[in-house]
C-alpha positions as CSV (number, residue, x, y, z in Angstrom):
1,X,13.9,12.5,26.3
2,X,11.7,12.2,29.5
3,X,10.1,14.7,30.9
4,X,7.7,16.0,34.0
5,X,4.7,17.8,33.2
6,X,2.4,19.8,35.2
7,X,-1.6,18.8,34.1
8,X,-2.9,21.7,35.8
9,X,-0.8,24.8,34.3
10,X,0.3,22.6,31.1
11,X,4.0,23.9,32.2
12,X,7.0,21.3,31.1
13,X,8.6,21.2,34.8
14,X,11.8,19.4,34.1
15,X,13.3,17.6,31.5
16,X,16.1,15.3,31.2
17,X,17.8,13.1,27.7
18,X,19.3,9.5,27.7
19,X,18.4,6.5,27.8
20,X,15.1,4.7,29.0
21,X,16.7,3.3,31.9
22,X,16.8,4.1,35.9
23,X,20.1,6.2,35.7
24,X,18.0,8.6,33.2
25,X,15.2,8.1,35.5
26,X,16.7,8.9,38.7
27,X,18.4,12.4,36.8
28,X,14.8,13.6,36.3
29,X,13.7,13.0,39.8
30,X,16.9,14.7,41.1
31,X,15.9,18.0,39.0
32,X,12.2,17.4,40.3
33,X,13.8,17.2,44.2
34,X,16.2,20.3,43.4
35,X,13.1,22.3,42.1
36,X,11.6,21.6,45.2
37,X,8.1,20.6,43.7
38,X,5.6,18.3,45.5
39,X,3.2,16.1,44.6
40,X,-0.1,14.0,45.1
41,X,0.4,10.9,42.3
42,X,2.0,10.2,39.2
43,X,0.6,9.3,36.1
44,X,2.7,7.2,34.4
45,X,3.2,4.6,31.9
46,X,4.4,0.9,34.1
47,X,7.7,1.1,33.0
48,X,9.9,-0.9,36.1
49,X,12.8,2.2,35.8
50,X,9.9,4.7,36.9
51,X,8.3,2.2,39.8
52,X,11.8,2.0,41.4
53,X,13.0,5.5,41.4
54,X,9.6,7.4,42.2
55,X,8.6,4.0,44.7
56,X,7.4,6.7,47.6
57,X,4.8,8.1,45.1
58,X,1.2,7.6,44.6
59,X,1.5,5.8,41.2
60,X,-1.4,6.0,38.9
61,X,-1.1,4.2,36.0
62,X,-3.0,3.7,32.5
63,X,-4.5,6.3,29.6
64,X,-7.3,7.7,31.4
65,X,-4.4,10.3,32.7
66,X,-2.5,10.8,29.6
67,X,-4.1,13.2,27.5
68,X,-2.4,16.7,28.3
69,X,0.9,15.0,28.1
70,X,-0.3,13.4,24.1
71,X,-1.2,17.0,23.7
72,X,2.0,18.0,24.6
73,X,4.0,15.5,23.0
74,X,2.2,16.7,19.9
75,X,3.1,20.0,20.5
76,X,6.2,19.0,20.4
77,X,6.5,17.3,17.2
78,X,5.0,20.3,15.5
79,X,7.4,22.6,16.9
80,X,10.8,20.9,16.5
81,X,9.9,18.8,13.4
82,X,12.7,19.3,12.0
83,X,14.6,17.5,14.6
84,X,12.3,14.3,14.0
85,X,12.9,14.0,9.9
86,X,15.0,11.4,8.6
87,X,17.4,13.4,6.4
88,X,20.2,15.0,8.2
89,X,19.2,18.5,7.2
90,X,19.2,20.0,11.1
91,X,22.0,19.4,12.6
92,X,24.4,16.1,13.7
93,X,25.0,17.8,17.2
94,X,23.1,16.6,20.2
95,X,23.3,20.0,21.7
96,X,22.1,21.4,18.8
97,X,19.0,19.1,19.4
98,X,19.0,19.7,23.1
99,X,18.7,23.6,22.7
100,X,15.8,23.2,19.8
101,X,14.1,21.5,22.5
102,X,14.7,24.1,25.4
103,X,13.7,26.9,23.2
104,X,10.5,25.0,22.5
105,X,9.8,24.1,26.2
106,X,10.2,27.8,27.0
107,X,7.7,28.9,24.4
108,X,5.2,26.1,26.0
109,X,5.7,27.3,29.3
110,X,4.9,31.2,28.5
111,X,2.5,30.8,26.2
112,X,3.9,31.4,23.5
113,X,2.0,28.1,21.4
């Protein structure tokens, strides 16, 4: 899963799930483009896939940036553990999986910690 955050309102902007590659990549910065949101840089780990598709962009790279979206990512952990354990107690669907997510970005979003 990759996904866009907003460091200012702490609101999970997009989303997208597949593989770390461009393709994957490029399907988040379509739903970034369709929601019509602009911005000043991006902080972001130096992975190639993200330098190529987001190449007009003010990159910023490194862990000074990084520490609403380890919040976050935290955040997430906590709130869809059960997704994350090893035993196969939650479900063998990737929908499943995906929905446990969106219902947990939604609750991020609203303010609903």
């Amino acid at each position: 899963m990759i996904y866009a955050y907003h460091r200012a309102s702490g609101e999970i902007v997009a989303w997208v799930f597949g593989k770390r590659n461009t393709n994957t990549v490029r399907e988040l910065w379509c739903k970034i483009k369709a929601l019509g949101i602009k911005w000043g840089g991006l902080l972001m780990n130096n992975w190639k896939s993200f330098k190529r598709v987001f190449r007009v962009t003010n990159h910023l790279m490194g862990k000074a940036g990084t520490k609403g979206i380890e919040g976050n990512n935290c955040r997430l952990r906590h709130r869809i553990r059960r997704a994350f354990r090893q035993t196969c107690c939650f479900s063998k669907k990737m929908e499943n999986h995906i929905k446990a997510f969106e219902l947990a970005f939604y609750y991020i979003n609203y303010g609903h910690i």
